[in-house]
N, C-alpha and C positions, 0 to 999 in steps of 0.2 A: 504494500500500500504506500503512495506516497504522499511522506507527511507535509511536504508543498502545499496537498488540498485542506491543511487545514493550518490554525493558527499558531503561532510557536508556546502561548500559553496551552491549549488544548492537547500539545503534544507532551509536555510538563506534568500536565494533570496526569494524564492517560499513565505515561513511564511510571510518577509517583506512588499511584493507585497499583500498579505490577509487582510495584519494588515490594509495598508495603502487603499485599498477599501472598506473595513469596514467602516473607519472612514472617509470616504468621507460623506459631507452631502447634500442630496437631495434636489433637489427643491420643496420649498413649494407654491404652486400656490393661490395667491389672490382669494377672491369670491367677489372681487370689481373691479366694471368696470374704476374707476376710478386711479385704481393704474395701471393702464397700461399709459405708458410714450404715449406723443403725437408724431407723425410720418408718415412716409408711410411701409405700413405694406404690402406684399406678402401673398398670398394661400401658404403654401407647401404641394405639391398634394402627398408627402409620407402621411401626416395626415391627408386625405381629402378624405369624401366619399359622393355623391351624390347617395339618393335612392330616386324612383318612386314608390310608392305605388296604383299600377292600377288596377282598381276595371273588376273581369271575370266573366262577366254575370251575379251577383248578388250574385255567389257562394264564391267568394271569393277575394282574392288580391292578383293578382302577384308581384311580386318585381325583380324588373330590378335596376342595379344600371351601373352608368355613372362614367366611370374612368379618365376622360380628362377634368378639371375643371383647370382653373387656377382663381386667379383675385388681385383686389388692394385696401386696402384699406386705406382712409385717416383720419388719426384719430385725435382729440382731445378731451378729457374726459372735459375737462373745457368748452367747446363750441360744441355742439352734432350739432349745425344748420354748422357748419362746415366740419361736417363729411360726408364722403362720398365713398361709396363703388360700385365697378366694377367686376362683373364676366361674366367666359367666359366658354360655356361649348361646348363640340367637341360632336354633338350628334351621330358618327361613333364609338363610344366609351362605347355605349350601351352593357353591357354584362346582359345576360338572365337565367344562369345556364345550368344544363342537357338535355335542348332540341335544338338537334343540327338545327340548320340553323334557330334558331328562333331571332338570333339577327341581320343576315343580312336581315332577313323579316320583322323586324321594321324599319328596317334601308330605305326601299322601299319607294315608292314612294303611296303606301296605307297607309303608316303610318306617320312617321317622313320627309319622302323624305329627307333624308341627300345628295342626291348630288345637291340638290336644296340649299338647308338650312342648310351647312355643320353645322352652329354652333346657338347655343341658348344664351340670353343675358340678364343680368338684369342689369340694374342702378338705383342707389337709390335716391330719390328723398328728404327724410326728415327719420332721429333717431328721437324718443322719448322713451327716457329712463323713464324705470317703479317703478326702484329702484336699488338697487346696483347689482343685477342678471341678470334682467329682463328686456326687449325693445321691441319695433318693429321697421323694417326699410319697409318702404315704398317705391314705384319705381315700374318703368314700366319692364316688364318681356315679352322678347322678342322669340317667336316660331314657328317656319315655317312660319316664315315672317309678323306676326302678332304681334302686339305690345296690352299691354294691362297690366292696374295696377296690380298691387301686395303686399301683405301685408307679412311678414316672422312674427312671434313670435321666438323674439332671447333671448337662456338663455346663460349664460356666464357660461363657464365649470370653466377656471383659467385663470389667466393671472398673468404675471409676469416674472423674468429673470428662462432661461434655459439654464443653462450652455454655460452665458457672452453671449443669446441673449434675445431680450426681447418676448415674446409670449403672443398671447390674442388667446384662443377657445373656439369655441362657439360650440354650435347646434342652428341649424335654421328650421322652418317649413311653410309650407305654403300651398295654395290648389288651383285647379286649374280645371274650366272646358272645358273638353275636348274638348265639340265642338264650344266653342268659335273659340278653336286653329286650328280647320278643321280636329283634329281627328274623327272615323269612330264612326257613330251615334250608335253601339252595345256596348261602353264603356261608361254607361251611368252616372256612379257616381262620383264622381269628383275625381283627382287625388292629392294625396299626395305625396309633395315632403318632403325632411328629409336629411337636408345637415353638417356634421358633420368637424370639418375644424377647423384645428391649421393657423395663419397669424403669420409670422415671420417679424419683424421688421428690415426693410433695413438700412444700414448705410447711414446716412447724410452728 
């Protein structure tokens, strides 16, 4: 581009404004669970993805993934019997990809029945932390109106301050039989959930 078309202050500006986000420096995220400050910490459902790994006839696994997740979690790295976390998932919020009307037909009353069971629920029950990565949290996992335990394997992605807030993300897994939950006896292998999720730390 030539800076001729434009004025010698405007080119000033432009270089200064380069220099100075150059030299901004990023955040480096913790791979300790414990450097994360104790709080009440929010889902931010910009960085939140909930996927279903549902096993099709034996052939393979579809993947649906749930866009309406919120939840809370309460934290203290020094006291894990203290911690406790609360989500909430909007199961109308099921998206399926390229096949059309395949997500209001999970959405029925053969499947998920969402205007039954608009929402799905977990509450954790007990952390145990595995080492500065690594955990499970325990809690009953709530599904078309069925309540029944659950186990996540949680690794800590980072945690730590993101620009003046403080952040902990994780990924989370777990598995789940279907017909416990009154899904339809042809999904016969169990279902993998895979929940990926930044928690942003409220002001106190």
């Amino acid at each position: 581009m030539d800076s001729k078309a434009f004025g010698p202050g405007i080119v000033a500006a432009f270089a200064a404004f380069a220099l100075s986000a150059s030299a901004q420096t990023l955040p480096t995220p913790s791979h300790d669970y414990k450097s994360a400050p104790a709080g009440t910490y929010q889902i931010d459902p910009k960085h939140t993805g909930l996927i279903a790994h549902v096993p099709h006839l034996g052939f393979s696994y579809s993947i649906f993934r749930f866009t309406g997740v919120a939840g809370q979690l309460t934290w203290n790295p020094a006291d894990p019997h203290a911690d406790a976390l609360s989500v909430t998932v909007d199961t109308t919020s099921i998206v399926t990809g390229p096949v059309q009307g395949f997500a209001e037909e999970l959405q029925g009353e053969k499947y998920l029945n969402a205007v039954k069971f608009p929402t799905a629920t977990f509450a954790s029950t007990s952390f145990r932390p595995e080492g500065p990565t690594h955990g499970e949290v325990e809690g009953t996992l709530t599904l078309m109106g069925v309540t029944r335990p659950a186990t996540f394997d949680v690794d800590l992605v980072g945690a730590g301050s993101f620009f003046k807030r403080q952040v902990i993300g994780v990924e989370a897994t777990t598995t789940l039989d279907p017909k416990v939950y009154g899904l339809p006896p042809f999904i016969a292998g169990p279902i993998q959930l895979v929940i990926d999720t930044e928690f942003d730390m409220q002001p106190s």
